[in-house]
Structures are given as structure tokens and as C-alpha cells.
C-alpha positions in Angstrom: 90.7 99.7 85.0 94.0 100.9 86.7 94.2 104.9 86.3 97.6 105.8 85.6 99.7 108.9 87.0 99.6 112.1 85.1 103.6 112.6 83.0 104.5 115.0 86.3 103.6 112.8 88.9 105.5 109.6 86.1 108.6 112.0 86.5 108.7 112.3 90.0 107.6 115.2 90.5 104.0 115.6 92.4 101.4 117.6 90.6 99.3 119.7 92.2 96.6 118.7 93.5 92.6 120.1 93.6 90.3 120.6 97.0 89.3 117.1 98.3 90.9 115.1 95.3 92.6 112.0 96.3 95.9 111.9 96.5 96.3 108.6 95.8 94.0 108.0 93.3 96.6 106.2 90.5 96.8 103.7 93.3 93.7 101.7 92.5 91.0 101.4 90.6 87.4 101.9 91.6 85.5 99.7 88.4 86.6 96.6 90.0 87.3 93.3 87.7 87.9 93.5 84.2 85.9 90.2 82.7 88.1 87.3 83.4 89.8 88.6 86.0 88.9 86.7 90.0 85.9 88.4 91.2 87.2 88.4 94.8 84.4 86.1 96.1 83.2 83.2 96.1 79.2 82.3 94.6 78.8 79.2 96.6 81.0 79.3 100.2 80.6 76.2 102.5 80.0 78.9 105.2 80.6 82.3 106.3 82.8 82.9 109.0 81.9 85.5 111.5 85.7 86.9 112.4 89.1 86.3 113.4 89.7 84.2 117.2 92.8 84.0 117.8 96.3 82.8 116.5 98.5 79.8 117.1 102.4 79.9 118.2 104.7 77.4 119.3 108.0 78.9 121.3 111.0 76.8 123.1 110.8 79.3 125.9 107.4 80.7 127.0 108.6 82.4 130.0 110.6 84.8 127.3 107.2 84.7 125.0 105.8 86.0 128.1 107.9 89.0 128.7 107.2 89.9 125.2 103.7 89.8 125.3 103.3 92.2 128.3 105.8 94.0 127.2 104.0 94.4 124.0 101.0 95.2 125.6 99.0 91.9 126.1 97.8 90.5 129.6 98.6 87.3 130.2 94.7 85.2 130.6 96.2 81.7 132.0 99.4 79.6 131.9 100.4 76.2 132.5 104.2 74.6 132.4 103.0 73.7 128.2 100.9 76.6 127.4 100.3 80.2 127.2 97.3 82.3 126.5 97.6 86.5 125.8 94.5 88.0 125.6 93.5 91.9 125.0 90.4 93.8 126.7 88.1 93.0 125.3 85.4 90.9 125.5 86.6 88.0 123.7 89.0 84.9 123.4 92.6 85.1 124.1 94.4 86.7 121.2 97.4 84.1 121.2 97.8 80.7 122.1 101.6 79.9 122.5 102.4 76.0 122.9 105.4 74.9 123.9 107.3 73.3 121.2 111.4 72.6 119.8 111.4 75.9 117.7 109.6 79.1 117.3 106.7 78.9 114.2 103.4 80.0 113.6 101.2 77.7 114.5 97.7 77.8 112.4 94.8 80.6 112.7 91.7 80.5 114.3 88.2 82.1 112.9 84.8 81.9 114.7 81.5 80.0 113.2 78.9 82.2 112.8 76.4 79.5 114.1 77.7 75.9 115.6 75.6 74.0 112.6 78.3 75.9 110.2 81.2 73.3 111.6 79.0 70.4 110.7 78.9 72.1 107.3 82.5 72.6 107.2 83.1 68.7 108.4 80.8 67.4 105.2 82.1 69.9 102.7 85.8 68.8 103.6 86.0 65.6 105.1 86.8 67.0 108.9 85.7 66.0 112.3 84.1 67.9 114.5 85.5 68.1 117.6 85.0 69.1 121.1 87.7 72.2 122.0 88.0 74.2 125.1 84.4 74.2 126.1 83.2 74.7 122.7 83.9 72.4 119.3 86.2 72.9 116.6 87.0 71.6 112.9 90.7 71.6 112.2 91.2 72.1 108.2 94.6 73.0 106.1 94.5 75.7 103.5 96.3 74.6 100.3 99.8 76.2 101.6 99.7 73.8 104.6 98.3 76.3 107.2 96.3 74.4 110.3 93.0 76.3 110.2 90.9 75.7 112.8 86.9 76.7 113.0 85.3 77.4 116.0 82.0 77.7 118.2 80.8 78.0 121.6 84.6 78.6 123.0 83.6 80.8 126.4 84.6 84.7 126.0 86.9 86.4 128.4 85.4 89.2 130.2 86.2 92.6 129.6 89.0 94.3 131.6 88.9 97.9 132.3 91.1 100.2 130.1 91.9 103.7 130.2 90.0 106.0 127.9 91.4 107.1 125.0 93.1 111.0 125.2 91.2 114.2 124.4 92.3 115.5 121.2 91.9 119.2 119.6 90.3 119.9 116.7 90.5 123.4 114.8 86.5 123.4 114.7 86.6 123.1 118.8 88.7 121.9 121.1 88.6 119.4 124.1 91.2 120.1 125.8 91.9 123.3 127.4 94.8 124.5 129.8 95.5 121.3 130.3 98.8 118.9 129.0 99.0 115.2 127.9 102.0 113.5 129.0 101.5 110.1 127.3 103.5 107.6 129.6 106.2 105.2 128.2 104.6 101.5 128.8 103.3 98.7 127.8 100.3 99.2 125.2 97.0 97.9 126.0 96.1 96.1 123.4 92.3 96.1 122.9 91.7 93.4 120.0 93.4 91.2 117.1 93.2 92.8 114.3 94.7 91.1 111.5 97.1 88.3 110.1 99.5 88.6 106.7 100.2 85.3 105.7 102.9 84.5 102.8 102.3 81.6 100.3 104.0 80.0 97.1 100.4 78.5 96.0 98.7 82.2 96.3 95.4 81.2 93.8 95.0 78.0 95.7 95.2 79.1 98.8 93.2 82.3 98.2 90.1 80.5 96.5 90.1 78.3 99.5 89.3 80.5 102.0 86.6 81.7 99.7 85.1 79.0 98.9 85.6 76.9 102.0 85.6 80.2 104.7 83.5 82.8 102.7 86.0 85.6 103.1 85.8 88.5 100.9 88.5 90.1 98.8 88.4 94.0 99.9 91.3 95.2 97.8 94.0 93.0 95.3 97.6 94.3 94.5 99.5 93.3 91.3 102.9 93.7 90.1 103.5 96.6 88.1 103.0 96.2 84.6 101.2 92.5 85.3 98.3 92.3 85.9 97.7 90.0 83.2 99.3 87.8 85.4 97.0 88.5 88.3 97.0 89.5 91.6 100.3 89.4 94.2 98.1 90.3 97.4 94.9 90.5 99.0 93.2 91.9 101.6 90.7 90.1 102.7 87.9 90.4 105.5 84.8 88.6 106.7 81.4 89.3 104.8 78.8 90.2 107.7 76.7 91.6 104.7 75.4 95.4 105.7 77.3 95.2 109.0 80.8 97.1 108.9 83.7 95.2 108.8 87.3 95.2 109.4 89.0 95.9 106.0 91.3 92.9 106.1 91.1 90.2 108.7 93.3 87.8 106.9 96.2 89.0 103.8 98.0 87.2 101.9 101.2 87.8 99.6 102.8 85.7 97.0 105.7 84.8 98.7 108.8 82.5 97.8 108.4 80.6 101.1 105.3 79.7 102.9 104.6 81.2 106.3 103.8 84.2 109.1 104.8 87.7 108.1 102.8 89.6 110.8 100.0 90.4 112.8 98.7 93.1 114.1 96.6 94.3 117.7 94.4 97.5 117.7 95.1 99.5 120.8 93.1 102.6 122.7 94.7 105.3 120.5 97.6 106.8 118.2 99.6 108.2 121.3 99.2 104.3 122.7 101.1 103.2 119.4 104.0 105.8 119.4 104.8 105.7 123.4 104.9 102.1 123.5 107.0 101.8 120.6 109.3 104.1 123.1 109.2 101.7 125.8 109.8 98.6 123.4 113.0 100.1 122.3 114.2 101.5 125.8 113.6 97.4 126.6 115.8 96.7 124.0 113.2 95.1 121.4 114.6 95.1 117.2 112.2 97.8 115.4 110.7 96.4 112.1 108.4 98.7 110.2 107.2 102.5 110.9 105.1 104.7 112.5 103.5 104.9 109.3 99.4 104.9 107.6 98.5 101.9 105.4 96.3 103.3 102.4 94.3 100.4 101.8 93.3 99.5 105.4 94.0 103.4 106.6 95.7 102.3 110.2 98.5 103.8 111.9 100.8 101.2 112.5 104.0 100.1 114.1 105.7 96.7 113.8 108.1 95.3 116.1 109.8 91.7 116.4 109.9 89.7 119.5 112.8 87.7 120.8 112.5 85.2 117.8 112.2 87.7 115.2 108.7 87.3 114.6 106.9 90.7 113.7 104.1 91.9 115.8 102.5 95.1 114.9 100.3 98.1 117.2 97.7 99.4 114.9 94.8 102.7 115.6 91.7 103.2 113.3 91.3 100.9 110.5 88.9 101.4 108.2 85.3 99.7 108.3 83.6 97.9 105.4 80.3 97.2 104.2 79.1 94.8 101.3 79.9 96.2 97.9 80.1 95.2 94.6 83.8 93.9 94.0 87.2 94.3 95.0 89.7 96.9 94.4 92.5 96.9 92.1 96.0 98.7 92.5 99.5 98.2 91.6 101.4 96.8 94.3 104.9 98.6 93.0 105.8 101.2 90.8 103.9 103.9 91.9 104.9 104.9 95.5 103.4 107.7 98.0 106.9 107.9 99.7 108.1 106.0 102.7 106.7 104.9 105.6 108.2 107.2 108.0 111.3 105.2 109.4 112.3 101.8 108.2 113.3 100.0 110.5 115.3 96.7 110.6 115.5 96.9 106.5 113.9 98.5 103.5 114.2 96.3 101.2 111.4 96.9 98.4 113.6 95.9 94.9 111.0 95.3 92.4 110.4 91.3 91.5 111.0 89.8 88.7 108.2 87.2 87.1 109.4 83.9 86.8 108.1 80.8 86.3 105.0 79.7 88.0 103.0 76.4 90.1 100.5 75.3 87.2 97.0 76.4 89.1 98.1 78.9 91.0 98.4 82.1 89.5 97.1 84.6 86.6 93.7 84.6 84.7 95.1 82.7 81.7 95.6 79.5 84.1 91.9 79.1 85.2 90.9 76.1 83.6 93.6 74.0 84.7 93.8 71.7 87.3 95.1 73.1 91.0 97.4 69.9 92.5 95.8 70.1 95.7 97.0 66.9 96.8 100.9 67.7 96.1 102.2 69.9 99.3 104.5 72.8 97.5 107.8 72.6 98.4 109.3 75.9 100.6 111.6 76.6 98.5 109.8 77.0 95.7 107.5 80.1 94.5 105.7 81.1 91.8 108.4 84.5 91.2 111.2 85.2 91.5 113.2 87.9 93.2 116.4 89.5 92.1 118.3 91.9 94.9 121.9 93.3 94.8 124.2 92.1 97.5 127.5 93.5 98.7 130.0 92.3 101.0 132.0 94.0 103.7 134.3 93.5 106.8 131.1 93.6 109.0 129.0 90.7 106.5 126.6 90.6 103.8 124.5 93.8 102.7 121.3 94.5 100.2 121.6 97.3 98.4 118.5 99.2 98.4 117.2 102.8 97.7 117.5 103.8 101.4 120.8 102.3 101.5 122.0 99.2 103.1 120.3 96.4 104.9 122.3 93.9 106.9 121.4 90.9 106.0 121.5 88.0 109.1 123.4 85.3 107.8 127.3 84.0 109.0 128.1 83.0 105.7 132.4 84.3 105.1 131.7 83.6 101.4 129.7 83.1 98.4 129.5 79.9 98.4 128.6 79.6 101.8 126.0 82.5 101.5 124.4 80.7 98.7 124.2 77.1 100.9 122.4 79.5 103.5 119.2 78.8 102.4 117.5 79.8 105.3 118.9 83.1 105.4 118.7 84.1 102.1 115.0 83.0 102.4 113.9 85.0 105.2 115.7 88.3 103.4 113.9 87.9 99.8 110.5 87.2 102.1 111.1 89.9 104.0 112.1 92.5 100.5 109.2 90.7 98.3 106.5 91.5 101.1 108.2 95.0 101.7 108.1 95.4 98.0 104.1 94.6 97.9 103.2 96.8 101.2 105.7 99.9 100.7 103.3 101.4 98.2 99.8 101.2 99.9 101.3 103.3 102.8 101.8 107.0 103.5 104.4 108.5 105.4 103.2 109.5 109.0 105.7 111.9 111.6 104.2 111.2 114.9 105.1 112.7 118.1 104.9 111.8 121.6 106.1 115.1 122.9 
């Protein structure tokens, strides 16, 4: 069960705190599940997947997706006049595969079969074909949002590149370092891995039982709304179950969102100065600043989020935390209780609180279990399980939110209210953006970094 925050800390003011007690320990709750509530795995998974492979893009331009990506830090693993592959250095499959297409989307996700007789498994269990793909073979499934998911085993590994090795750091107890500076160079990072994708979703029960029942993905920590949690969870963080072997703490998360779709992924690089001084030369190249520096408290990575040319968000991360099997998944309130900011915010901070509305029968809260999920009706984008509400204003310069930092410019070219209001596009991509920003602003920490 939830532990709730001392009157001080309620008021605003922090209470102090004793040696080694969490700080943040009102921010989940370690008994797991209350009875009825989703156990955050399956007991019967088609399969286990073994990890993440890579993600899916399509781009108009992939000589600009390009830039980006070595800009960004990846290295560019082959290209043809169609396609595009980024890959980190490590020893694996390209990180990205960027298609050429009419408009820039997110294209599906990729995780790798733990053994090749797991994609005949998969093709049974769900009426696929398995296929032969890029020297290996594939099954290509949809998750109940619409999202191409596609299995695979046997694709070739890239080998390793060389890298540089991360910087000496001192420690009070000894140090490494001694008459001798570190001048952390403003370039591209080198991005070692992929780390992580946060997927949005108006079906979030459907589309989170899927991938534990069909992908045998493990819930590592839920978020609720504050004050619902009869209504179940809002977000999950969710990583592969390799049983005693550590593992990432979230491979794939997912957020109920009023629109399908991509909010982010995110690359781990060779260390924290990697993360800040590249974030310098991203900006000096005139790239839009998202999210951070900052420290996620679930996960426990330094991160920094930054959008390419079509405003999709791409994040550097350093350290996350490791995972081993355990009983059950954390709990914690996903607003209402918050550490502070994360450090700067970026292109907007909006994180107004959402307001429950009506929801997909199926889909969401404990008390909807037994009925039926409509897996066969696709959810329309426009509609959500909650609703949103946000205060707006309107100046010479355009359309603002009104948020606690202040205000965030919202991208539409809408000269009225009207017009705003027939901008669904716009007016979508700003509640997706404050609903997700709303869920995420309270499992991070601020972080002051310096690359001095």
C-alpha cells in the first residue's frame, strides 16, 4: 500500500530527514499489489523475449535523419537511396532503421527471440508468419494500439567499434585523478546502446497485457493518478524477465495517453560528462532542447532529451539501474507528490494534473476485469481513456499554456479560437506532450550538472 507524506512534507515544506532514509520513500510502495489489482506479469507468456533490437522510423529526408543521428551521437552502419541504419558500439544490431517514407512517424519496435523456436511459438499463438528477415527470420505482430511489433532471431550482430574510456572520477574515499584536468570536449556523443522506448496509448490495459502475455515482459514499477488508484495504473515500466540475470529496469514504457504513438527513446552513452557536453554541441548546432539534465527515480538514469528535425524526442542516458527477478511490481503515484523539477525544462513544462474521464470498456481499472477487451475494433486517435484539462492564453506572439513554471508556447497557427479548436493536430501533440510530462515529472530528481 501507497505510504503517504508526513503533514510537513503535505504542506510543502521538506521534513528532515534521518542517515540513509529515502528520500523519496512516499513515492512508492514496496508491498506490491493489493488483491485485485494487475500483478504486473503474466502466468502463462507465449514466449520470453530476450531484449530490445532496434527501432523503426520512416523520414521524407534521410540525408537530414542522418545529420541528426551523428550529430546525436550514432554512426551511421549502412545506407542505401531508401534506407538508413544508426547503429551504437556495441556489439549488436543497428539501433535505428529509418525508411524512407511521405511523413516522419515511428515505425514499429523490434525485440530479440531468446531462441529461434520462440517465433514459431509466436506464429501459432497469434496467427503470424514466420518470415525470413535480414539474414535471420522475423514474425511481424500488432499490439492492440496498432503498433508493428516485429520478433526476431539470427539477424547478424555488428561488431564492436572502439570507444573512448569513460573519465576518471574522484571520490572523497580516494581519488583517481591527480594533478591532472578533464576538459570534456563539445561533440557528438557516442552512443553505446538502446536503451529504452516510451510508447503512448489510448487502449493502455490492452496493450499492456499484450506484451505480457504475448512477449513476457515484466512490469518493474506502475504509476497511478493521484488519488486513483482504484482506477489503476497510468504507466509502466516495463523490462525483459531474464530470471536471476540483471536487467534493464525498463526496456519498453508505456503511458495512457489521449493519442496513440512515440514519445521517446533513449541511447546509453560512455558517461555523465558524454551526456552534458553533447547536449552543448547539440545546442551550438542549433537542435530544440526537450527535457533536462535531470535523474529519473524509478529507472535512476541521468538523462537528456532532445528533438530532431521533426520534433521527435531522442534522449542521452548514463547508469540505469539493473534488475533481478522479484516478487511484484512497484506502486507510486504518478502526480501529486513531486521531488522538484528536473533541472531545466526545456521546450515546455507542462505537468497540469489530468482529469478522469470517461474510459474504452476493457481497458482500464481493476473494476473492468471481467469484461470483454474489443480487440478487433482499432481505437480511434482521438480518443482516450482521460481526459486532460490545461489553461490557455492568447497573446500577440500566439497561443500559450499556463503552467507552474510559466508559459509554454504552444505550436499551432491558429489566429482564433475557433481555429485553435479545429487544430486537432496541435492541440493533440500539446495535451500528449503535458499528460506524459504530468506522469514522468514526479519520478525524477533535479540534477545541476557541469561540464566545466
Amino acid at each position: 500500500m501507497t505510504t503517504h507524506p508526513s503533514p510537513a512534507r503535505a504542506s510543502g515544506s521538506p521534513s528532515p530527514l534521518g542517515p540513509g532514509e529515502d528520500p523519496h520513500r512516499s513515492l512508492h510502495s514496496e508491498t506490491g499489489a493489493r488483491p485485485g489489482e494487475h500483478p504486473g506479469r503474466s502466468g502463462n507468456p507465449l514466449v520470453k523475449v530476450a531484449g530490445l533490437a532496434w527501432l523503426e522510423f520512416e523520414k521524407p529526408d534521410l540525408d537530414r535523419a542522418g545529420r541528426f543521428g551523428t550529430d546525436f551521437g550514432f554512426t551511421v552502419a549502412d545506407r542505401t537511396p531508401d534506407t538508413l541504419r544508426l547503429r551504437g558500439r556495441q556489439a549488436a544490431a543497428a539501433c535505428l532503421l529509418v525508411r524512407r517514407g511521405p511523413q516522419a512517424r515511428f515505425a514499429g519496435v523490434a525485440f530479440q527471440a531468446a531462441a529461434r523456436e520462440d517465433l514459431d511459438r509466436l506464429a501459432r499463438g497469434t496467427g503470424g508468419t514466420v518470415t525470413a528477415y535480414r539474414g535471420g527470420h522475423a514474425v511481424l505482430l500488432h499490439d492492440p494500439s496498432g503498433c508493428p511489433v516485429r520478433v526476431v532471431h539470427g539477424v547478424p550482430e555488428l561488431p564492436a567499434l572502439p570507444g573512448r574510456a569513460p573519465l576518471p572520477l574522484n571520490f572523497g574515499s580516494g581519488p583517481a585523478r591527480v594533478n591532472a584536468t578533464q576538459r570534456p570536449a563539445r561533440r557528438p556523443a557516442e552512443i553505446q546502446r538502446l536503451g529504452h522506448v516510451v510508447l503512448g496509448t489510448t487502449r493502455f490495459r490492452a496493450a499492456l497485457d499484450w506484451y505480457l502475455d504475448t512477449l513476457g515482459l515484466i512490469v518493474s514499477d506502475f504509476l497511478y493518478l493521484d488519488g486513483q488508484r482504484d482506477r489503476g495504473p497510468a504507466m509502466a515500466f516495463i523490462r525483459c524477465d531474464l530470471g536471476s540475470v540483471p536487467a534493464d529496469h525498463h526496456t519498453l514504457a508505456m503511458a495512457l495517453q489521449p493519442r496513440t504513438g512515440y514519445l521517446h527513446s533513449a541511447y546509453e552513452v560512455t558517461d555523465l560528462d558524454e551526456v552534458a557536453a553533447s547536449g552543448q554541441y547539440l545546442r551550438e548546432r542549433g537542435y530544440r532542447h526537450a527535457w533536462g539534465l535531470g535523474r529519473h527515480i524509478q529507472g535512476s538514469q541521468i538523462f537528456d532529451y532532445w528533438r530532431d528535425a521533426d520534433k521527435l524526442m531522442f534522449g542521452a542516458l548514463y547508469r540505469r539501474r539493473r534488475v533481478r527477478r522479484r516478487g511484484g511490481a512497484r506502486l507510486g503515484p504518478a502526480v501529486g507528490q513531486r521531488p522538484g523539477p528536473v533541472g531545466p525544462e526545456g521546450d515546455g513544462g507542462v505537468h497540469r494534473h489530468p482529469r478522469p474521464g470517461r474510459r474504452r470498456r476493457g481497458d482500464q481499472g481493476p473494476g473492468r476485469q471481467g469484461q470483454r477487451d474489443r480487440h478487433g475494433r482499432a481505437a480511434r486517435a482521438d480518443q482516450g481513456d482521460g481526459l486532460m484539462s490545461a489553461r490557455l492564453a492568447r497573446t500577440a506572439d500566439g497561443w500559450w499554456a499556463v503552467t507552474p513554471a510559466g508559459l509554454a508556447r504552444l505550436e499551432v497557427t491558429a489566429a482564433t479560437t475557433a481555429g485553435l479548436l479545429a487544430d486537432r493536430a496541435g492541440l493533440s501533440d500539446f495535451l500528449c506532450e503535458g499528460l506524459f510530462r504530468c506522469l514522468s515529472f514526479p519520478y525524477c530528481e533535479p540534477c545541476v550538472l557541469s561540464t566545466r
